[in-house]
C-alpha positions as CSV (number, residue, x, y, z in Angstrom):
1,X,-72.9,-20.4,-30.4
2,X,-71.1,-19.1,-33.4
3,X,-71.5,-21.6,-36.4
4,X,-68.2,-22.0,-37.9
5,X,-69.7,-21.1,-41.7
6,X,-70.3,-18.3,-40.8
7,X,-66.7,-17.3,-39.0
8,X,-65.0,-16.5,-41.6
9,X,-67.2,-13.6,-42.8
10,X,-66.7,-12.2,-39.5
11,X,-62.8,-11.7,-40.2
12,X,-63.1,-8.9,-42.3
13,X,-66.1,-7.3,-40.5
14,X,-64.1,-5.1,-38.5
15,X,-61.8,-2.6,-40.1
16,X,-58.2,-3.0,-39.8
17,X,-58.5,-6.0,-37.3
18,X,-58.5,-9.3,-38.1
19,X,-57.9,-12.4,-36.2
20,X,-55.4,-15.7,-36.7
21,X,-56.2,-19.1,-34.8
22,X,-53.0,-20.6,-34.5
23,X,-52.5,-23.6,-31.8
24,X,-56.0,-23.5,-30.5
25,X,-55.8,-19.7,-29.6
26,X,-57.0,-16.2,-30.8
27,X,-54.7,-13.6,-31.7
28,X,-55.8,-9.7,-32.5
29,X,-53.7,-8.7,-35.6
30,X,-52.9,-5.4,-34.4
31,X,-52.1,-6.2,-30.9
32,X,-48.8,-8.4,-32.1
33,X,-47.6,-7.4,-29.5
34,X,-49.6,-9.2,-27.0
35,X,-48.6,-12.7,-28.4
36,X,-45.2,-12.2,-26.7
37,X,-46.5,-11.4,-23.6
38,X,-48.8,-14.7,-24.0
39,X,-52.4,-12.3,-23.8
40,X,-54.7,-14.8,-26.0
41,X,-57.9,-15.8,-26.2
42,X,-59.0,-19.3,-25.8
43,X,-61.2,-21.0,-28.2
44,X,-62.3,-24.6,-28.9
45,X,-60.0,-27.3,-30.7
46,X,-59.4,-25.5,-34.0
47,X,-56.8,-25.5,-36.5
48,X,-55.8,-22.5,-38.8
49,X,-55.3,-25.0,-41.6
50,X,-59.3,-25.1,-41.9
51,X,-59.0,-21.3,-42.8
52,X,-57.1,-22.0,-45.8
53,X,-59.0,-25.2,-46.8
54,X,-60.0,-25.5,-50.7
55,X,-64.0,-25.8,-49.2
56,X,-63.9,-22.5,-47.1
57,X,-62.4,-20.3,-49.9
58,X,-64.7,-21.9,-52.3
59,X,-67.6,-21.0,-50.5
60,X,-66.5,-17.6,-50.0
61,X,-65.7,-16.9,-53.5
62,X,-66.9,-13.9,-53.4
63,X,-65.1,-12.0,-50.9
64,X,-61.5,-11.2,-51.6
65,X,-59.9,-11.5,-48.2
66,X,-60.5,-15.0,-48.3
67,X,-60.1,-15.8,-52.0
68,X,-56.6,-16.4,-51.6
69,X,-57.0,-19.1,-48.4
70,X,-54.8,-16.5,-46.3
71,X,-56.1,-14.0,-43.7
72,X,-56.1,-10.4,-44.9
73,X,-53.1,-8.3,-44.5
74,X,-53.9,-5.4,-41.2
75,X,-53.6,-1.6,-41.9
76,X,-50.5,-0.4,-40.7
77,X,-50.0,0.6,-37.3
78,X,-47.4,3.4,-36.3
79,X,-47.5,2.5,-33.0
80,X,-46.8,-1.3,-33.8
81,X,-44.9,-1.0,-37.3
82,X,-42.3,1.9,-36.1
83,X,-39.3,0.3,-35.8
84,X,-38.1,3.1,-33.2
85,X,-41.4,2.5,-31.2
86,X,-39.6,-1.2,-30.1
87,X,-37.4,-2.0,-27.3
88,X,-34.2,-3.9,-27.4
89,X,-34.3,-7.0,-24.9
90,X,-31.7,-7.5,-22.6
91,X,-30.2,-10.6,-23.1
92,X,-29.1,-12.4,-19.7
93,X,-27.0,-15.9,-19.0
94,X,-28.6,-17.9,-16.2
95,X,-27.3,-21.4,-15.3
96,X,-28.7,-23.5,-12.7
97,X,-27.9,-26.0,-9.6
98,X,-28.7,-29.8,-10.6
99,X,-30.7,-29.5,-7.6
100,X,-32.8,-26.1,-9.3
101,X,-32.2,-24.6,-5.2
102,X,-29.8,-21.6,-6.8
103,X,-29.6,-20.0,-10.4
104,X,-27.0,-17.5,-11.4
105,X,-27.9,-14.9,-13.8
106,X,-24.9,-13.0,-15.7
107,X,-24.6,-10.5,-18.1
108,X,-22.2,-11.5,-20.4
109,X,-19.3,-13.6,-20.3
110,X,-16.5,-11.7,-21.5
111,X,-15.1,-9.3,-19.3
112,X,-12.9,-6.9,-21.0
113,X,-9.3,-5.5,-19.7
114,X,-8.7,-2.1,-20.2
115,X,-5.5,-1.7,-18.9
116,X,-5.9,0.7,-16.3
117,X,-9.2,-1.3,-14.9
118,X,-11.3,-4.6,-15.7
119,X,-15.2,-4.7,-16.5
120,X,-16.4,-5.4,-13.6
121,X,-18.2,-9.0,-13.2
122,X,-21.7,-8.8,-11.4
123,X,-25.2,-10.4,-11.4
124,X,-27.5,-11.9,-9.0
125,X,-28.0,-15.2,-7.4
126,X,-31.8,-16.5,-7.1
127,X,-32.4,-18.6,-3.8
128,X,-34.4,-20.8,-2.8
129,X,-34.7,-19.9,1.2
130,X,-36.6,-23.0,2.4
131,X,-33.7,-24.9,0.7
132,X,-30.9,-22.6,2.0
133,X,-32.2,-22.1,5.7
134,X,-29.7,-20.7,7.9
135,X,-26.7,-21.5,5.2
136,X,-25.0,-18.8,3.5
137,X,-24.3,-18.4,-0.4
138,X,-20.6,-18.1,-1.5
139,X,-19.2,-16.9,-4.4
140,X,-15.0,-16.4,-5.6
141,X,-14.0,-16.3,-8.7
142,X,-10.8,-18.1,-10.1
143,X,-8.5,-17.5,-12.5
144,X,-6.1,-20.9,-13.2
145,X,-3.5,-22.3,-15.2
146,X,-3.5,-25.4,-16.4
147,X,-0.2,-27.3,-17.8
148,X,-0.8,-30.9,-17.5
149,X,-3.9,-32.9,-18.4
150,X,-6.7,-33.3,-15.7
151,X,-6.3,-36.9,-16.0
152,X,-2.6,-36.9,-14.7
153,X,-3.4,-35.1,-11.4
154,X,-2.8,-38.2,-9.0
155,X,-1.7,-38.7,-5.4
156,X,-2.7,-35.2,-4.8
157,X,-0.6,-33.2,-7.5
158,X,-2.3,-31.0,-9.9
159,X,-0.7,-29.4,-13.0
160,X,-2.6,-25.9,-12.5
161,X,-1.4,-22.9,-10.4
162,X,-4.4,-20.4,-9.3
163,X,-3.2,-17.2,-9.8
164,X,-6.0,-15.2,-8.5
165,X,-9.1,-15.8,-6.1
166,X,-11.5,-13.1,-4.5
167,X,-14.6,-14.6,-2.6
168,X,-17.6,-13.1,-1.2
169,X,-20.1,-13.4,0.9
170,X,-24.0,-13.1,-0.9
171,X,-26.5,-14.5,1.2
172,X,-27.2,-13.3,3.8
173,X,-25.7,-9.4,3.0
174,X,-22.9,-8.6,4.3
175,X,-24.4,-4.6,4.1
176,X,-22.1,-3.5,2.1
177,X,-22.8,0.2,0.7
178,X,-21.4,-0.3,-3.2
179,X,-24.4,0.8,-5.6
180,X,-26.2,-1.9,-7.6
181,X,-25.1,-2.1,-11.1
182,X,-27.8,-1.2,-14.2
183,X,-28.2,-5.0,-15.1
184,X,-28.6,-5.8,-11.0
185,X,-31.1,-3.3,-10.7
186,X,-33.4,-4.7,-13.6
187,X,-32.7,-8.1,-12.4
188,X,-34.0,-7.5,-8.9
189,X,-37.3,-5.9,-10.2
190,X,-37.6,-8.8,-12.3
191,X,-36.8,-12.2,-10.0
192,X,-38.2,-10.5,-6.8
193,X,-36.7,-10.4,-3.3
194,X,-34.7,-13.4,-3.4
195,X,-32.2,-12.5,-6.1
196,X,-29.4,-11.2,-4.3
197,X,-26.2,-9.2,-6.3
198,X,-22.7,-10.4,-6.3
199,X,-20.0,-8.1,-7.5
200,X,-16.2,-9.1,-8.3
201,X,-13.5,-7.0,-9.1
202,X,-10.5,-8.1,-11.2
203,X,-7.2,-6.5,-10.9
204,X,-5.7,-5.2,-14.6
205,X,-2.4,-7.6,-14.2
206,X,-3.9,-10.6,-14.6
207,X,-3.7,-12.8,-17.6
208,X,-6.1,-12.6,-20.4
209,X,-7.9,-16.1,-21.2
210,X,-5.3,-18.3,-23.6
211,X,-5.6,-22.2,-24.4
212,X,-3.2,-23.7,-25.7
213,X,-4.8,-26.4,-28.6
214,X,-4.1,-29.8,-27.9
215,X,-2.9,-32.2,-30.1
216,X,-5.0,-34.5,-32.0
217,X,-7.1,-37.5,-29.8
218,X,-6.2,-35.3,-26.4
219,X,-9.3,-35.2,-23.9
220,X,-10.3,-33.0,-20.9
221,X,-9.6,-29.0,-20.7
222,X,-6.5,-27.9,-22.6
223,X,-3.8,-26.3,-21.3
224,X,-3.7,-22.6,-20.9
225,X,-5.5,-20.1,-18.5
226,X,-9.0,-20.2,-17.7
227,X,-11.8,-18.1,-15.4
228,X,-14.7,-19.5,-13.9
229,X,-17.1,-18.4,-11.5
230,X,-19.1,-20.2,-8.6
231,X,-21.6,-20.1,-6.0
232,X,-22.2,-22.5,-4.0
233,X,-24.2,-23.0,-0.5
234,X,-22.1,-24.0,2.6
235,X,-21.7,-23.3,6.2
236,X,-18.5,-21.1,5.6
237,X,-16.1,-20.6,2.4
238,X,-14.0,-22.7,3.2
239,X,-16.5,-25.9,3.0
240,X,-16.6,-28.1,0.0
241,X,-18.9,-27.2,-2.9
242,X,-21.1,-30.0,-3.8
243,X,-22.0,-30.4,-7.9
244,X,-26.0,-30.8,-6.5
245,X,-25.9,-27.3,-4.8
246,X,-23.1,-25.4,-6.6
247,X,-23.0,-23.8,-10.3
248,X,-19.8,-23.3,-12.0
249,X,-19.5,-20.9,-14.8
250,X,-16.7,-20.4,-17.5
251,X,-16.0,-16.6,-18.2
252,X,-13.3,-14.7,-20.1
253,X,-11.4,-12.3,-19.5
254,X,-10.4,-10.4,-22.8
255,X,-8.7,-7.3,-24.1
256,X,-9.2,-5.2,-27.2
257,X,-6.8,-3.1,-29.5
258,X,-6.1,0.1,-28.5
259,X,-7.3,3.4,-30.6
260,X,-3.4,4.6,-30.3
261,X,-1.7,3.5,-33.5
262,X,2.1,2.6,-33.4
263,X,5.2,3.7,-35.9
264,X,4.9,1.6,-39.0
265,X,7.3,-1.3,-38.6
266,X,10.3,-1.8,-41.0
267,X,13.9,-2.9,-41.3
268,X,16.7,-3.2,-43.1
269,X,19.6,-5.7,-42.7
270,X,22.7,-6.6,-45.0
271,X,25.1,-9.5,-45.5
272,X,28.5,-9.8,-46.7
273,X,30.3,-12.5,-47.7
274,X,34.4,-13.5,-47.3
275,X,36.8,-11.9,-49.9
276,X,34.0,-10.2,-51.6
277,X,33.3,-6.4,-50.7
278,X,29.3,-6.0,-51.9
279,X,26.8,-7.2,-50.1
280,X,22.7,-8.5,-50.1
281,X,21.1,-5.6,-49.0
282,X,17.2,-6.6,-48.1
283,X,14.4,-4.1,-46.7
284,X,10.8,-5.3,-45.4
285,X,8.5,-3.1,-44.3
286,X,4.7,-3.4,-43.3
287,X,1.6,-1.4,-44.0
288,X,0.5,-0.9,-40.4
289,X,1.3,-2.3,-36.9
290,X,-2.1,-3.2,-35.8
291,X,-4.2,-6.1,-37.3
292,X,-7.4,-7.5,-36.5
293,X,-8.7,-11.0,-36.5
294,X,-9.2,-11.8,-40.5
295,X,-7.2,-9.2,-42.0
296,X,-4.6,-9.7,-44.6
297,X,-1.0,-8.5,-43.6
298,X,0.6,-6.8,-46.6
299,X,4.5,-7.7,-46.4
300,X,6.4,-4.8,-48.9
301,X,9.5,-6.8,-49.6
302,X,12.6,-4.9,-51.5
303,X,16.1,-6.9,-52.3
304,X,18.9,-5.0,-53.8
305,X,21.0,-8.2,-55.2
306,X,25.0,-6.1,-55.3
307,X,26.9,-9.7,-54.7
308,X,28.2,-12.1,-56.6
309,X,25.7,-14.8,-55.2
310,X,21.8,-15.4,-56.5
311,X,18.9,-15.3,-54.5
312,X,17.3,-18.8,-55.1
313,X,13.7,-17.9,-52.7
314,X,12.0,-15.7,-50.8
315,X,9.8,-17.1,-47.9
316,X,7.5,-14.9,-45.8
317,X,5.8,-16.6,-42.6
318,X,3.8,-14.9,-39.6
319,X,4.7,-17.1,-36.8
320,X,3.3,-16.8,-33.1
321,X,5.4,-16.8,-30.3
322,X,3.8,-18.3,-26.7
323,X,5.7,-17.0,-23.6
324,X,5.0,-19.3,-20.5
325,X,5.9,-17.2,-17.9
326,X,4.6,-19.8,-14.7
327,X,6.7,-22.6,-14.2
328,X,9.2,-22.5,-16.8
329,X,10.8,-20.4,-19.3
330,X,9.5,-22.5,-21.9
331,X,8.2,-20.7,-25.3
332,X,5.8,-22.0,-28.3
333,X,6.7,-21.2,-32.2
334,X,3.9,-21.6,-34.8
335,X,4.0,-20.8,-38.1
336,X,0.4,-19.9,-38.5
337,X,0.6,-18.0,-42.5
338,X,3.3,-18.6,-45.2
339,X,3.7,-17.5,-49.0
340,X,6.9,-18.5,-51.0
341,X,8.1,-17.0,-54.3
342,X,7.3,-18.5,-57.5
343,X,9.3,-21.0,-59.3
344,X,12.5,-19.6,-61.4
345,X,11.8,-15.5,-59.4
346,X,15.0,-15.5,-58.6
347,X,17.1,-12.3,-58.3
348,X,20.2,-12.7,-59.9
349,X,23.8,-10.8,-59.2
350,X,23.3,-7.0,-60.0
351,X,19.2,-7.3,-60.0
352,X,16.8,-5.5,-57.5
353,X,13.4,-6.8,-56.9
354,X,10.4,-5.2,-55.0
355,X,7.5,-7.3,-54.4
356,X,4.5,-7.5,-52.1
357,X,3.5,-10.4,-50.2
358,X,-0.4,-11.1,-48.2
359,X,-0.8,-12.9,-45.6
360,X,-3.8,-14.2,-44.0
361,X,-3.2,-16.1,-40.6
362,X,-6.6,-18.0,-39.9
363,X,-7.2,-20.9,-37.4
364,X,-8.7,-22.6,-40.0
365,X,-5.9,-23.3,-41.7
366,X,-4.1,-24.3,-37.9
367,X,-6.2,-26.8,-36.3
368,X,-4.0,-29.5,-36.3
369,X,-0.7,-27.7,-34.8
370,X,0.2,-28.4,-31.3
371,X,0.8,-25.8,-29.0
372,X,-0.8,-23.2,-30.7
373,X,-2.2,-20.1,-28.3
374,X,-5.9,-19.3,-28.9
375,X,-8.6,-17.1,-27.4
376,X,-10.1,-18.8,-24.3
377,X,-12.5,-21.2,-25.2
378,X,-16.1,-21.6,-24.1
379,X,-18.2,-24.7,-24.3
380,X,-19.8,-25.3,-28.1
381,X,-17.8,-22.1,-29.2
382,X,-15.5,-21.2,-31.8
383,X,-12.6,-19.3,-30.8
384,X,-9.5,-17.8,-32.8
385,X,-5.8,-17.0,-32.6
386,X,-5.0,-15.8,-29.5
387,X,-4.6,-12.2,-29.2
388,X,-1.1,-10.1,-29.3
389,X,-0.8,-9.3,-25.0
390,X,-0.2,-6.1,-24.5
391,X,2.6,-5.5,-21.8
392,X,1.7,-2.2,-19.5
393,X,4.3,-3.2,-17.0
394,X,7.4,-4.8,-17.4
395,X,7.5,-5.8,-14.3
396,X,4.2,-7.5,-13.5
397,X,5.4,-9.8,-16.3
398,X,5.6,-13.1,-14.8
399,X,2.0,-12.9,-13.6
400,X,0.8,-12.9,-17.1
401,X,0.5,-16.3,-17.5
402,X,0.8,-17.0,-21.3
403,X,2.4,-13.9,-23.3
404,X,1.2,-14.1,-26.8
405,X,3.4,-12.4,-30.0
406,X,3.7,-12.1,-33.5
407,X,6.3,-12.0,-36.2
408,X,6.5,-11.4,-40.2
409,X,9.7,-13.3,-41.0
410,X,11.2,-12.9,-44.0
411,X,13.7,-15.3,-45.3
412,X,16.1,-15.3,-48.3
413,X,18.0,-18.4,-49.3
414,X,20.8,-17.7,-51.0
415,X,23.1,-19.8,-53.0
416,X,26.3,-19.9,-53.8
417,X,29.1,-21.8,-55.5
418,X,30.1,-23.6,-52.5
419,X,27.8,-22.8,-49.2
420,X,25.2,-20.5,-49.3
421,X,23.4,-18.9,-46.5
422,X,20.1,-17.6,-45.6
423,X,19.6,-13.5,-44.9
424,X,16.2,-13.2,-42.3
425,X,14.4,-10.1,-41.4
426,X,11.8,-9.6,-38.4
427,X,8.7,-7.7,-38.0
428,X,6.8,-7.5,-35.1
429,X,3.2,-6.6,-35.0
430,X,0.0,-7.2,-33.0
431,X,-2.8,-9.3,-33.8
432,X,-6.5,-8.2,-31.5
433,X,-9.8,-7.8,-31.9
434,X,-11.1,-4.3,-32.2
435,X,-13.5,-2.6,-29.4
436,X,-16.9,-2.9,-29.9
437,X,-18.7,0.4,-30.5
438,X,-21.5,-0.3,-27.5
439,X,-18.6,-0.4,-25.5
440,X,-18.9,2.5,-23.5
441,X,-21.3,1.8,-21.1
442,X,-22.0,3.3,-17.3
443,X,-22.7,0.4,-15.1
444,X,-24.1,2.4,-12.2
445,X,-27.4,3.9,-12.3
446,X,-28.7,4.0,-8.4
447,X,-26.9,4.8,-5.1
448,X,-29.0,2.4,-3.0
449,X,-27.4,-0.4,-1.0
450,X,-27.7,-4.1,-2.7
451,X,-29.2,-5.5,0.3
452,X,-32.3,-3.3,0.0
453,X,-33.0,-4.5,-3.1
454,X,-37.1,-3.8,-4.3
455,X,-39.1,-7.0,-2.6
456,X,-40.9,-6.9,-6.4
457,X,-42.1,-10.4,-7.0
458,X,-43.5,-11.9,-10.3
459,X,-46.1,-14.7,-10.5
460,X,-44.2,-18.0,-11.1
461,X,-45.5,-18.4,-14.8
462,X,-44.4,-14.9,-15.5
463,X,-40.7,-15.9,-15.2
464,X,-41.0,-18.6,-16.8
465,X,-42.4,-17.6,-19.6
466,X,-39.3,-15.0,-19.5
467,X,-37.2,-18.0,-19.5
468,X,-38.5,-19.9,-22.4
469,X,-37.9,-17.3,-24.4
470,X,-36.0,-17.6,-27.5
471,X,-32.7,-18.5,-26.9
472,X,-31.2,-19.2,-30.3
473,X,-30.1,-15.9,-31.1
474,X,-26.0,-15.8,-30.9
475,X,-24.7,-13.9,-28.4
476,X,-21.0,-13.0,-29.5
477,X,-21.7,-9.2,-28.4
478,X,-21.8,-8.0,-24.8
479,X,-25.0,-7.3,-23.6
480,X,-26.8,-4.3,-25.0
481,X,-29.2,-2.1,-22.1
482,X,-31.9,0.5,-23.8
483,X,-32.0,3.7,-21.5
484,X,-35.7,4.3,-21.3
485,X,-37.8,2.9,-19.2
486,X,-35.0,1.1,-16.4
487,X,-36.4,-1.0,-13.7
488,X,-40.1,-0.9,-15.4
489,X,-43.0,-2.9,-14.9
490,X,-42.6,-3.7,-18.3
491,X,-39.0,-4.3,-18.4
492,X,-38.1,-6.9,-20.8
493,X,-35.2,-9.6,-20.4
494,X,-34.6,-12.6,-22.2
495,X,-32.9,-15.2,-20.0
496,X,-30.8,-17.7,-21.6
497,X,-29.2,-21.1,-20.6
498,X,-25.9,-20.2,-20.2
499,X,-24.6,-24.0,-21.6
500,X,-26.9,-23.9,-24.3
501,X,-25.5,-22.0,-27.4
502,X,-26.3,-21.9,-31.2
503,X,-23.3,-22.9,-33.3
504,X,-23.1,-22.8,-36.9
505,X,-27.0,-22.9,-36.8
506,X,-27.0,-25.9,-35.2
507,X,-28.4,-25.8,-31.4
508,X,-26.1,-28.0,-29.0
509,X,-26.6,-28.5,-25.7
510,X,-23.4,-28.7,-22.9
């Protein structure tokens, strides 16, 4: 029995180890490591805070690791304190039945379009097989659009068109040969032999993920196109999923600017007026074609004033156009960024003026507009302006869904003795997001058949403990795999509730 006087000595007794009692356990201080894995050693009800009591330090006056009431600081350890010497978790989405018989684990939930080909959208299904019996797990994916509210869908019509569906089979196997993905691969090794893959491929015509924001007091999913993807257990695919046996997940399917730059934009238009031979000759011009999310659009404005008439103001608006392409040839104007000239800058008859106008469309300063296109939405998630869609094929444009522009208009009122007029310039550009750098990633890293996955099973508390891991961490990017060590023993994967995101450092819950 180790009085507890004479503990504390006993911390600095050991070179370069020391030990911390937090929450009734031991930790070594240079295996820090070990704490994660939840290695600790078990001692009686005792609280750290009688460490750094006034009484203890007094006692030990003398020694200078305990002078201060804190525990002294370790050597450094290379193999611990090398910041290259630690792996990179993968971070994985999991959402679960209300019954807990089926969990789906994802890998991210935006799925990018690349034009010529769509990221690929796999993971694993967990079973429970004394739950599932001789049922089968289905899986389809759906892409929809929405153009009514969910609460006006009665007597069996629904405002929403599906525009794609692929299904599959994923329990039992149907055998199929295709390899198993890197992120399939780990997750087998890591759930054991009832984690079975799925694997969907989206064809690169199909609309990117727009809402359209609803007005003010509006309830229920917006208008727009969505993706979601479900599993459920049933007899065949065509049964009905029930919500205690199903999960339903909300994905997106996104696209990124391209690295090919476009001809600067510019033009130059003219008007003329009755009985009088000069003219209002005006010239606009922008700095670049592409623009990401954020970035202030530089407007290079030149007026050569050779009539008789003045030029009272000049107004320069980005304005969004939104193409419905579904039902009706209907089309959405927003004015999302305008900048007028200053009082009294006028440009009189014979005068030239050149002037450069910034703009900065934000959604921030559009949340009340109806009608206005944004990036698809996920639960507890801010989104933005919807980006520019970029047209590969003219004629697979109908099955775009929602075809999102911009336009730098630039207006000048003119006045005039009698009736004036107004002399407008458009510029088109395009509004994305740029491509993440860890883009480039090969999915495939084994040849072997998904239904002869490993049969590597964990001890319950194992996964769990995987589970509970910190989930608070945003997860904006797409998922980020470390190439050493795939499929190891040690192979470390943070799962995290899919509904449950951090906001604005606030933690909500779906």
């Amino acid at each position: 029995c180790v009085i507890f006087n004479n503990f504390v000595p006993l911390l600095e007794f050991v070179r370069g180890r020391y030990f911390v009692v937090e929450r009734g356990y031991f930790h070594d201080g240079n295996q820090r490591g070990n704490r994660e894995k939840g290695e600790n050693y078990p001692l009686r009800s005792m609280s750290a805070r009688k460490l750094e009591s006034p009484t203890i330090s007094n006692q030990f006056s003398g020694s200078n690791a305990i002078s201060s009431g804190k525990s002294p600081v370790p050597s450094p350890d290379p193999d611990i304190d090398d910041p290259s010497s630690k792996r990179q978790a993968t971070r994985v989405f999991k959402k679960s039945s209300s019954n807990g018989k089926i969990t789906v684990y994802l890998g991210k939930r935006d799925f990018v379009d690349h034009i010529t080909h769509v990221d690929p959208i796999d993971g694993v299904v967990l079973i429970d097989p004394d739950y599932v019996k001789d049922r089968k797990v289905f899986g389809h994916v759906l892409a929809a659009f929405r153009y009514g509210r969910e609460d006006l869908d009665v007597l069996g019509l629904t405002f929403r068109k599906d525009l794609y569906l692929a299904s599959e089979q994923i329990y039992p196997s149907t055998g199929s040969d295709r390899p198993l993905t890197r992120l399939q691969e780990r997750l087998i090794k890591k759930l054991g032999p009832y984690a079975f893959p799925f694997y969907f491929e989206v064809p690169p015509h199909c609309p990117a993920s727009v809402s359209l924001q609803p007005a003010p007091g509006d309830t229920g999913k917006p208008c727009g196109v969505d993706y979601e993807l479900k599993a459920f257990v049933g007899e065949s695919q065509d049964d009905k999923p029930h919500k205690r046996n199903s999960v339903r997940l909300a994905i997106r399917k996104i696209m990124y600017a391209p690295s090919k730059l476009g001809e600067q934009p510019s033009i130059e238009v003219s008007k003329e007026f009755m009985m009088k031979p000069n003219k209002i000759h005006l010239e606009a011009s922008l700095d670049k074609e592409l623009y990401h999310h954020g970035e202030t659009i530089s407007v290079n404005v030149h007026i050569a004033n050779n009539s008789n008439r003045t030029v009272k103001k000049i107004k320069v608006t980005v304005r969004q156009f939104a193409d419905i392409c579904l039902f009706s040839t209907a089309q959405y104007k927003c004015i999302v960024a305008e900048v007028e000239s200053e009082e009294g800058s006028q440009v009189a008859p014979g005068f030239t003026l050149s002037k450069v106008f910034q703009l900065t469309p934000l959604l921030a300063n559009n949340k009340d507009k109806w009608g206005l296109a944004l990036d698809g939405q996920l639960k507890h998630e801010d989104t933005n302006l919807a980006s520019s869609t970029l047209i590969a094929d003219p004629t697979q444009r109908e099955n775009l869904g929602i075809i999102v522009q911009y336009k730098v208009k630039v207006k000048l009122c003119i006045g005039g003795p009698i009736l004036g007029g107004d002399l407008v310039a458009e510029l088109p550009f395009i509004l994305m997001h740029p491509k993440p750098e860890e883009e480039d990633i090969n999915p495939n890293i084994t040849s072997r058949s998904p239904n002869k996955g490993d049969k590597v099973s964990q001890s319950q508390g194992a996964t769990n403990n995987s589970e509970n891991a910190d989930a608070e961490v945003p997860t904006t990017n797409l998922i980020q795999l470390d190439g050493d060590e795939v499929g190891g023993a040690d192979d470390d994967i943070i799962f995290e509730d899919f509904a449950r995101l951090r906001l604005k450092g606030a933690e909500t819950e779906a």
